[in-house]
C-alpha positions as CSV (number, residue, x, y, z in Angstrom):
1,X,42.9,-31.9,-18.6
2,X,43.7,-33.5,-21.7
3,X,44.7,-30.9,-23.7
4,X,46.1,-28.8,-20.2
5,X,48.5,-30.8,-19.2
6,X,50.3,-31.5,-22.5
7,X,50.6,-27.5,-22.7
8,X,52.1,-27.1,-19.2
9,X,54.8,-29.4,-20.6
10,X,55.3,-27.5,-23.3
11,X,55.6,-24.3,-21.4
12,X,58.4,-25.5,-19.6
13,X,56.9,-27.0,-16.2
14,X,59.3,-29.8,-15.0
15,X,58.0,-33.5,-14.6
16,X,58.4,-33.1,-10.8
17,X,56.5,-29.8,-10.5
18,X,53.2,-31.2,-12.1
19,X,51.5,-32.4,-9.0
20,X,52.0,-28.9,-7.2
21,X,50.9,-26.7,-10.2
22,X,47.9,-29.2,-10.7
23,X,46.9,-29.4,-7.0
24,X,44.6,-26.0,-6.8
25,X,42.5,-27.1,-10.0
26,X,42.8,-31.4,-9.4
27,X,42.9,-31.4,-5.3
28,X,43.8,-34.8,-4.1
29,X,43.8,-36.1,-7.4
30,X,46.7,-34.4,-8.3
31,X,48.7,-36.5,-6.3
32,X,48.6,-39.0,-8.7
33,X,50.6,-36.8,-11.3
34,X,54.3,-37.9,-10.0
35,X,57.3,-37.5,-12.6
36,X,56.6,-41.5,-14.0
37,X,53.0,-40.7,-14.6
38,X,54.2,-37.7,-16.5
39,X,57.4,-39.4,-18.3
40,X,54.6,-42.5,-19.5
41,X,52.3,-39.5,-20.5
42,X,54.8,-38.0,-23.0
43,X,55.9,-41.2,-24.1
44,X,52.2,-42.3,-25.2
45,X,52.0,-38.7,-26.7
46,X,55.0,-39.0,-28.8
47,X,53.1,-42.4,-30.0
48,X,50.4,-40.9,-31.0
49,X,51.7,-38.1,-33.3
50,X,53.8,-41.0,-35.2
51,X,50.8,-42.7,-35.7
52,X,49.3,-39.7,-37.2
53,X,52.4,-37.8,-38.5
54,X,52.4,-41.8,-40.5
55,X,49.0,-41.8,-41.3
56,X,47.7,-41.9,-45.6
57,X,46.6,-38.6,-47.3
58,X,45.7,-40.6,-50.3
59,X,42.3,-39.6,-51.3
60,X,42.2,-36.1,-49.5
61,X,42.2,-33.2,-51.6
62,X,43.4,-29.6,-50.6
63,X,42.8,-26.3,-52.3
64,X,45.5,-24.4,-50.8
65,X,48.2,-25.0,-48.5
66,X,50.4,-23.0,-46.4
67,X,54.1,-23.5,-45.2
68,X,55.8,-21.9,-42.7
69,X,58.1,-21.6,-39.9
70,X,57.1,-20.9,-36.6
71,X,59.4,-20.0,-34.0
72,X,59.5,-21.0,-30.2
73,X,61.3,-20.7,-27.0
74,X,59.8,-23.4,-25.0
75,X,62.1,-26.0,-23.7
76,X,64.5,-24.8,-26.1
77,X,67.1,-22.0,-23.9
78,X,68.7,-20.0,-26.5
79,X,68.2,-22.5,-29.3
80,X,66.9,-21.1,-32.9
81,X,65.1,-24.1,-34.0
82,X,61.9,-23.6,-35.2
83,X,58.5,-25.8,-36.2
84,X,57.5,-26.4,-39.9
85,X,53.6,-26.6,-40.2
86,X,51.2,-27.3,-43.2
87,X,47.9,-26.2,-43.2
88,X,45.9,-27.3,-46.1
89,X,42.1,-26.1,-47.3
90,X,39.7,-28.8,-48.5
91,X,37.5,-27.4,-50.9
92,X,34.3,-27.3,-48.0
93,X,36.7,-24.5,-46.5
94,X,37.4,-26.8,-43.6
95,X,41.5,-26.2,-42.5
96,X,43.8,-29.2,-41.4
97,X,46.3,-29.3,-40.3
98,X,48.7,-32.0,-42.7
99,X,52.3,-31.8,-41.1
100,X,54.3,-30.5,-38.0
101,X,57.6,-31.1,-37.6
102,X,60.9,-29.7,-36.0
103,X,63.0,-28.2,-38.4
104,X,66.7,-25.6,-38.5
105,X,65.0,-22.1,-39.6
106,X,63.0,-22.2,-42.8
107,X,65.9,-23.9,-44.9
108,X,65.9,-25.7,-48.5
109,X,67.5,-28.6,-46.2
110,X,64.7,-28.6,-43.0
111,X,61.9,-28.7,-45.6
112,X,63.1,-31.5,-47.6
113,X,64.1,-33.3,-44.2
């Protein structure tokens, strides 16, 4: 459920429609996903990705990186924004993911934002 319910937000599904869309998999215990449960929800997940979009690299080494731009349409209409990732590879082989942010296309200026 942890990782469920952040993705229905993500895929568009309204604060007030979580208790319905939830109801067939939670039952009754579904009824305790109301639009404030879901609005606190967000706001502790936007917490914890500035706690670790803050955290130290010092001391971790990559072998390779990658950048790029990935483009979405959830929650955004029409909009061409798009989400800058970096992957790095320690030298065990073992991918991680180091940044994700939202950017304007894959400019010069949303990279060095």
């Amino acid at each position: 459920m942890q990782e469920f319910i952040p993705l229905l937000y993500l895929k568009g599904i309204s604060t007030g429609d979580f208790r319905e869309a939830m109801l067939p998999l939670m039952g009754d215990t579904a009824r305790g996903l109301s639009p404030s449960v879901i609005c606190r929800l967000k706001e502790r997940w936007e917490e914890e990705y500035e706690n670790w979009n803050q955290r130290s690299l010092a001391g971790d080494y990559y072998v390779y990186l990658w950048a790029d731009g990935i483009y979405f349409q959830a929650r955004m209409e029409d909009a061409k924004d798009c989400v800058l990732v970096i992957i790095g590879v320690k030298a065990n082989g073992v991918k991680e993911l180091i940044a994700i942010t939202d950017g304007y296309r894959e400019s010069k200026e949303s990279w060095s934002d």
